[in-house]
N, C-alpha and C positions, 0 to 999 in steps of 0.2 A: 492154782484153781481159781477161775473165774469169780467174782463177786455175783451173787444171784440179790437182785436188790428191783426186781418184780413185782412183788409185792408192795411198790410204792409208787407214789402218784408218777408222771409221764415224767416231770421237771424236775425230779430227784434223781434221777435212774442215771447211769453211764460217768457221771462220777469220778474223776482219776482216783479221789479219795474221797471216802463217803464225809464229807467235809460241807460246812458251810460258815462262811465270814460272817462273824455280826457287827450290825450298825452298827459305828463307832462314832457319838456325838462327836462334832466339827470334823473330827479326822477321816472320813469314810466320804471322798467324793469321785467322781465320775473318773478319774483317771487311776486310783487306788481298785474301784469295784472291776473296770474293764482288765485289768495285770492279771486279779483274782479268775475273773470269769476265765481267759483267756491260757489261764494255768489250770483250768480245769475244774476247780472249785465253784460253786453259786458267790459270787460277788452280791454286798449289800450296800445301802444308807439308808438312814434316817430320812425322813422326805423332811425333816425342818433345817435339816444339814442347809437345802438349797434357800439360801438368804431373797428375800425380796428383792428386787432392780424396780420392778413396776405394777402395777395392778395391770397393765394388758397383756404383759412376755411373762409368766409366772416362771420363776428360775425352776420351778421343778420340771415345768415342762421342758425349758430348755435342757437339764439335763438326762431326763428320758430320753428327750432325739439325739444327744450326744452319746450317749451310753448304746443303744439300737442299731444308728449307722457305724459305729466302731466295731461295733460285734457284728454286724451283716457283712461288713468289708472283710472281717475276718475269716470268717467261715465259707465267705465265698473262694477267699487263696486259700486254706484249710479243710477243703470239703472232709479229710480222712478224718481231722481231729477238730471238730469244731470247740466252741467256747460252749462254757456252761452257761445254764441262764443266770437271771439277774433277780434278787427280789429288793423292795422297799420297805421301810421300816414305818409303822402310822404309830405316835401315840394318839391311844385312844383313850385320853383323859378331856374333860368337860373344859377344862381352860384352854384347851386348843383349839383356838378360833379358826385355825385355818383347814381343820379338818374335812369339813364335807368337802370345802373348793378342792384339796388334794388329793380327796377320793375320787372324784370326776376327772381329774386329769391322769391319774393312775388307771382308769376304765377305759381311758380317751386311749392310749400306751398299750391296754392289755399283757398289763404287768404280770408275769407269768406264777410267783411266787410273795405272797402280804405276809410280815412279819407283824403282829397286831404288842402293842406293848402298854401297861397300866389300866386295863378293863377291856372286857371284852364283851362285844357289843353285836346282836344282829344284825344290823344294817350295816355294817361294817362285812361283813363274812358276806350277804347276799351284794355288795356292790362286787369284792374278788371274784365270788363265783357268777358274775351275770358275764364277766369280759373273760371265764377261762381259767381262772387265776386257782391258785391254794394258796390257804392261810396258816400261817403257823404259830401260837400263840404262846409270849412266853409266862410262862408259872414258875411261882419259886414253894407250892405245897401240894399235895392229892386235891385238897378241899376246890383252890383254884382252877384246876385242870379238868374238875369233870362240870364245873361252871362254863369254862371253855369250850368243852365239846358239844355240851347242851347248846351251845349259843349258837351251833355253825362251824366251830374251828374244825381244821382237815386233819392238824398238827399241834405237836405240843413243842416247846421248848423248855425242859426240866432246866429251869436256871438256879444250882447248887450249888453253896459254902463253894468259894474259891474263884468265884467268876467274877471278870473284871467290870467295874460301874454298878449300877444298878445289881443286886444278888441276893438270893434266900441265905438260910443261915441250917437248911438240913445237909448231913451227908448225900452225896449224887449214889450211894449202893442205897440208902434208903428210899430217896424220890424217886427213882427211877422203879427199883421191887414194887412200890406200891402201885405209882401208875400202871407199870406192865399186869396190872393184877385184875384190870380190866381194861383198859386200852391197847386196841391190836393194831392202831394207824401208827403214822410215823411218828419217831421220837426222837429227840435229839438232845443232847446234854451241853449243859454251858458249864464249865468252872474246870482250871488248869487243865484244858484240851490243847496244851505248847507242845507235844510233841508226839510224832505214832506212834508210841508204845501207849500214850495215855487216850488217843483215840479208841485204839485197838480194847483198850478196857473200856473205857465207853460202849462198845459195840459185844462186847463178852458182858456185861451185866446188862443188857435188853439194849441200848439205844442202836436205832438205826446209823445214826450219824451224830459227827460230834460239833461242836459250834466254837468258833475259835476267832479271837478280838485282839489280847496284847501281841500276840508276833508279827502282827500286822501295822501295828504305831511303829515299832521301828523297823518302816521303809521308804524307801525313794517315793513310792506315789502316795504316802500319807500326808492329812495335811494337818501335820505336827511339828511347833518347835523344833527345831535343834535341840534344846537342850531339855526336851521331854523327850525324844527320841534314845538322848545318849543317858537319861537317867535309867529307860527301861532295861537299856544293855547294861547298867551297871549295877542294878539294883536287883533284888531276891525276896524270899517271898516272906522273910523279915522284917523288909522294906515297906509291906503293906498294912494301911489301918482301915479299920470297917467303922462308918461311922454312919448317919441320917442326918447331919448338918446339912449339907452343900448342897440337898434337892428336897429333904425333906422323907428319903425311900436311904433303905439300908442301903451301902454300896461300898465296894474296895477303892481303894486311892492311894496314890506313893505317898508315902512320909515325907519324902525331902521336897515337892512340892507344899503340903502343907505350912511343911516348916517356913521355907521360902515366903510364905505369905503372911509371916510372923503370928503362926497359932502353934500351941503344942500337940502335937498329934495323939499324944497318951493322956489327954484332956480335953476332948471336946465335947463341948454341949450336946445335947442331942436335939433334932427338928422332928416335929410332925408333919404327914401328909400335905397340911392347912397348908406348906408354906410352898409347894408343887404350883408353880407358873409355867404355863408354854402360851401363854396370850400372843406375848410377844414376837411367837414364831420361833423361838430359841427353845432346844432341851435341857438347857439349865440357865439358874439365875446369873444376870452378867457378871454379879459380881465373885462367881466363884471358877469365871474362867480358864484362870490360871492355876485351877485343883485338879490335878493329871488324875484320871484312872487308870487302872489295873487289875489284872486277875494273878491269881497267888502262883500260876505259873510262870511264873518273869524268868525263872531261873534258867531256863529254857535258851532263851533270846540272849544267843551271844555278838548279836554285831548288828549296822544296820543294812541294809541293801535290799534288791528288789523283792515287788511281794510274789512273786515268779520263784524264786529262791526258797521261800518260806514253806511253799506246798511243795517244790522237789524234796524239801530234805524232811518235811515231814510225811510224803509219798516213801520216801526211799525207808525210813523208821518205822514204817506203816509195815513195809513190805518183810523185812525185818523183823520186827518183832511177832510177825505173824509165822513165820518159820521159825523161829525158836521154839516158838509153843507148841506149834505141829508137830517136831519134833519128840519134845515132851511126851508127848500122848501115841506118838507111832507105836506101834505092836513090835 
């Protein structure tokens, strides 16, 4: 039976799997988002991912027209199966100096999909929707999320206990009941979305679509370590500790990075908000570069290889575990 997924904005719809990639600070750049798009998924980044070169060539713009013309080429050999679109990830915290400048070249692009992250802002939501766009905003509480809608968002991103980096700390059957309890636009969950059976739950307790981050570090177009990559294939969701050090915002991170960085992971301080810098143009402080994230689905991820791969086999799981249950329920 066909996916009826109508009832959502033009840039959601068609879908191989109702799926979408999130920003993954440093790892998420233009040759990772175009695999994703191009398997069928919405491809993302972070817009601070793209480092500065010069105040005249801003690297975001250059990777807008990179990302655009790979996907035009595509779809022009592909007319039957085109690429999905593309969104970008803003945060929309006060220390982000570069924020308005990456609005205006995100308008400039007519970036079809804004993923808004750490406040959520009007003029933010009225710059997406002046160039076309939808905004999708992520919340880790109800309280958040109808903050978000008042403000212009199109979209929620219920980010729930299990999500990798940045994460609330409720159950996803909780935050998801409550938003759906007055929110009827799209919705989308973040926390251990590594495989379709756990989409498919996602989409069986209200979200439209699921939001999906660690099966994505380990691959060919990530731009990850080695030996982050191979810690994800080898590690489980034991492996992971929730802490507010490293940014300042609750968030999942591997152990054995930690450890690596000679801290004990079953003893860390805890940070406040205060200490959240993006002046710099970086989504985290430099000195915690080498503190990997992760979402409590790692267990999932057993190897590394392309991100084309990632969505066939969680397409095929999708497909799958949606016929078991049909089955269940047949007469």
């Amino acid at each position: 039976m066909a996916r009826d997924d109508s009832h959502l904005p033009k840039a959601l719809q068609g879908l191989r799997v109702p799926m979408v990639a999130s920003p993954l600070f440093i790892i998420s750049v233009p040759e990772l988002v175009i695999a994703q798009c191009k398997a069928g998924i919405v491809g993302s980044f972070p817009a601070l991912n793209a480092r500065e070169e010069d105040g005249e060539h801003p690297m975001l713009d250059t990777w807008l027209t990179q990302i655009e013309e790979e996907l035009d080429r595509y779809n022009q050999a592909n007319p039957d199966t085109p690429a999905a679109p593309f969104a970008v990830n803003q945060i929309v915290h006060r220390s982000n100096t570069r924020l308005e400048r990456d609005l205006e070249i995100c308008v400039k692009h007519k970036v079809p999909i804004w993923i808004t992250s750490l406040g959520a802002r009007v003029e933010v939501n009225e710059a997406a929707h002046s160039c076309g766009g939808i905004v999708l905003h992520d919340v880790i509480n109800n309280k958040f999320a109808s903050k978000a809608v008042e403000k212009g968002a199109d979209g929620l991103v219920a980010v729930a206990a299990g999500a990798g980096g940045h994460a609330g700390k409720q159950s996803p059957l909780a935050l998801i009941s409550e938003i759906r309890e007055w929110f009827e636009g799209p919705l989308l969950l973040s926390g251990s979305i590594a495989t379709g059976a756990s989409l498919l739950a996602a989409r069986a307790m209200g979200a439209d679509l699921g939001y999906t981050g660690t099966p994505f570090i380990a691959t060919n177009e990530a731009n990850a370590q080695q030996e982050y990559k191979d810690m994800i294939v080898a590690s489980s969701a034991d492996d992971i500790v929730y802490s507010s050090l490293f940014t300042g915002v609750w968030g999942n991170y591997l152990k054995g990075s930690v450890k690596a960085a000679g801290m004990d992971p079953e003893n860390l301080p805890v940070a406040d908000s205060s200490s959240m810098d993006f002046g710099s143009g970086s989504s985290k402080p430099k000195a915690w570069k080498t503190i990997w994230g992760s979402g409590q689905g790692i267990g999932a991820v057993k190897s590394v290889g392309p991100a084309g791969d990632v969505v066939k086999r969680m397409a095929e799981e999708y497909a799958a575990a949606g016929k078991k249950l049909a089955a269940e329920f047949a007469p």
